[in-house]
C-alpha positions as CSV (number, residue, x, y, z in Angstrom):
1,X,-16.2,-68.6,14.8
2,X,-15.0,-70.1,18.2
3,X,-17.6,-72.9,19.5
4,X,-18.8,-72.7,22.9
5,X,-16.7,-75.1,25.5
6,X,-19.4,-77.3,27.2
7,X,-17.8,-77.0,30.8
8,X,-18.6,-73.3,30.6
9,X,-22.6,-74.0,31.4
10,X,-21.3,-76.5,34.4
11,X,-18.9,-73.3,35.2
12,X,-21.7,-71.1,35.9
13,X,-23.7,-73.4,38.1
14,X,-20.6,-73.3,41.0
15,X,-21.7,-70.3,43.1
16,X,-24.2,-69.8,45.9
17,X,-25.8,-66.9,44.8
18,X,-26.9,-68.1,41.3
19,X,-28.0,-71.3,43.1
20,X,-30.3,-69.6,45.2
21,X,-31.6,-67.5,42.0
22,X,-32.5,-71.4,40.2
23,X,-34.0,-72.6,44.0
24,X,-36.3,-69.6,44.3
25,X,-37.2,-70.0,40.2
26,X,-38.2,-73.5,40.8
27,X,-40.0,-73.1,44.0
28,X,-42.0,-70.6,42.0
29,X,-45.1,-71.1,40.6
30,X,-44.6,-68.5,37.8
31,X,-42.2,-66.2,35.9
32,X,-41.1,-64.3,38.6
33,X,-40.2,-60.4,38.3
34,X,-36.3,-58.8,38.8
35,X,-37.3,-57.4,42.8
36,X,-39.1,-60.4,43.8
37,X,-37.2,-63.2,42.6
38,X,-34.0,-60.7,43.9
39,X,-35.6,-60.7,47.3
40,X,-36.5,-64.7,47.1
41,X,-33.3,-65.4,46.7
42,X,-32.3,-62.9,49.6
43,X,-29.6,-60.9,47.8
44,X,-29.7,-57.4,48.4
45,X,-27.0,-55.6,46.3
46,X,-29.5,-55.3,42.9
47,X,-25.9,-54.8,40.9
48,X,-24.3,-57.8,42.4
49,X,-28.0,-60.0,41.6
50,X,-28.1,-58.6,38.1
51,X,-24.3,-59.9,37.3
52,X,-25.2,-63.2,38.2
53,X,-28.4,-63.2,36.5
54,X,-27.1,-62.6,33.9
55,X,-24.7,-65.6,33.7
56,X,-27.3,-67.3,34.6
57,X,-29.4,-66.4,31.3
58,X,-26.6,-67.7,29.1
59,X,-28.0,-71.1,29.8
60,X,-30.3,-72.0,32.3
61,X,-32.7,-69.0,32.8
62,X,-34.7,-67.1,30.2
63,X,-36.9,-63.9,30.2
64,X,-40.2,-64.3,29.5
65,X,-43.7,-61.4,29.8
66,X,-43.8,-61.1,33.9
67,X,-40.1,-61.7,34.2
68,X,-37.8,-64.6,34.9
69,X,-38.4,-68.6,34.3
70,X,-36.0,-71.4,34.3
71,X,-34.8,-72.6,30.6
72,X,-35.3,-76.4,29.8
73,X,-31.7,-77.0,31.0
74,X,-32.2,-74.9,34.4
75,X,-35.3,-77.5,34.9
76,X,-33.4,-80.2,34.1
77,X,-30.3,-78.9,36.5
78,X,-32.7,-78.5,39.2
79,X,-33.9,-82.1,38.9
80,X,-31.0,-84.1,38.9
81,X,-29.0,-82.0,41.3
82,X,-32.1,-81.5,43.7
83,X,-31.5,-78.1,44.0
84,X,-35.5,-77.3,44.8
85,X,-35.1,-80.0,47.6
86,X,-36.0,-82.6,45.9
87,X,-33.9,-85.6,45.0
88,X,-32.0,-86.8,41.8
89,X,-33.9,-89.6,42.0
90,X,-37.9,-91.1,42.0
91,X,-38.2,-91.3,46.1
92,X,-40.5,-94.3,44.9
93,X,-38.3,-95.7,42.7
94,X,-35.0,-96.2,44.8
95,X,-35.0,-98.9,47.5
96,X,-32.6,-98.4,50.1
97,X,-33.6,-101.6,52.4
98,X,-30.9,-103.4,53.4
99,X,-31.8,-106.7,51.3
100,X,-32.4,-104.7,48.4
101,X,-30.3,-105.2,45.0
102,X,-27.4,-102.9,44.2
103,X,-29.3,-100.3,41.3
104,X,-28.1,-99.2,38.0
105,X,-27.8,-96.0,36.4
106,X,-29.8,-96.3,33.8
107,X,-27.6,-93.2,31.7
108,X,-23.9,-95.7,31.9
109,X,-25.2,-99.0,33.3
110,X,-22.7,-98.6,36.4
111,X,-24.0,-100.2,40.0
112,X,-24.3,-98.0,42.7
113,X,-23.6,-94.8,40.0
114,X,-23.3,-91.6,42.1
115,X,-22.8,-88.8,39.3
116,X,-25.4,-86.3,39.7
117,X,-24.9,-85.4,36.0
118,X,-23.8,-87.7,32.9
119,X,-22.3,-85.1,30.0
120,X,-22.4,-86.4,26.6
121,X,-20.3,-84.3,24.5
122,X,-20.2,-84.6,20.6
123,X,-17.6,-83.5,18.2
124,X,-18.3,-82.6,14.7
125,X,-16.8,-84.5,12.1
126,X,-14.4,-83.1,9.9
């Protein structure tokens, strides 16, 4: 049995259309059905929606009674990549003033870190 290569998940997130299906999910305040989250996230071809959808549901969207809701790892994508709007970081927590002190990533310690995502892979022992 082949394992699964982690990039693949990272793979799926690098196309507009299934961005704008995890942008509408989030903005929504529940599951949402196939037409309407479809027309949230304004694709029209239902065949072309449904492919990406579906990559989509390997890992970051699942189906649920009413229809479609983001996976733990699709809210967690949303979050530190801002894609509902909102930012990577606390807006209360970050001070950009000019006489502030350079922060630190609190994932790898770095100053200044701008990595939207930290990937911690682990290989099994053998």
């Amino acid at each position: 049995m082949q394992e699964a290569d982690p990039t693949d998940a990272l793979a799926v997130l690098g196309d507009e259309t299934r961005i704008a299906i995890l942008r509408a999910l989030a903005a929504a305040d529940e599951p949402l059905p196939f037409s309407e989250l479809r027309r949230r996230a304004d694709v029209r071809d239902p065949g072309r929606f449904n492919y990406h959808l579906s990559k989509l549901r390997e890992y970051f969207v699942r189906e649920v009674d009413g229809g479609y809701a983001l996976r733990e790892a699709g809210s967690r994508v949303v979050a530190a990549a801002g894609v509902a709007g909102t930012s990577a970081a606390e807006p209360d927590l970050v001070d950009d003033s000019p006489d502030s002190e350079p922060s630190t990533c609190p994932v790898c310690g770095e100053t200044d870190c701008e990595r939207l995502f930290h990937v911690h892979l682990s290989v099994p022992w053998r």
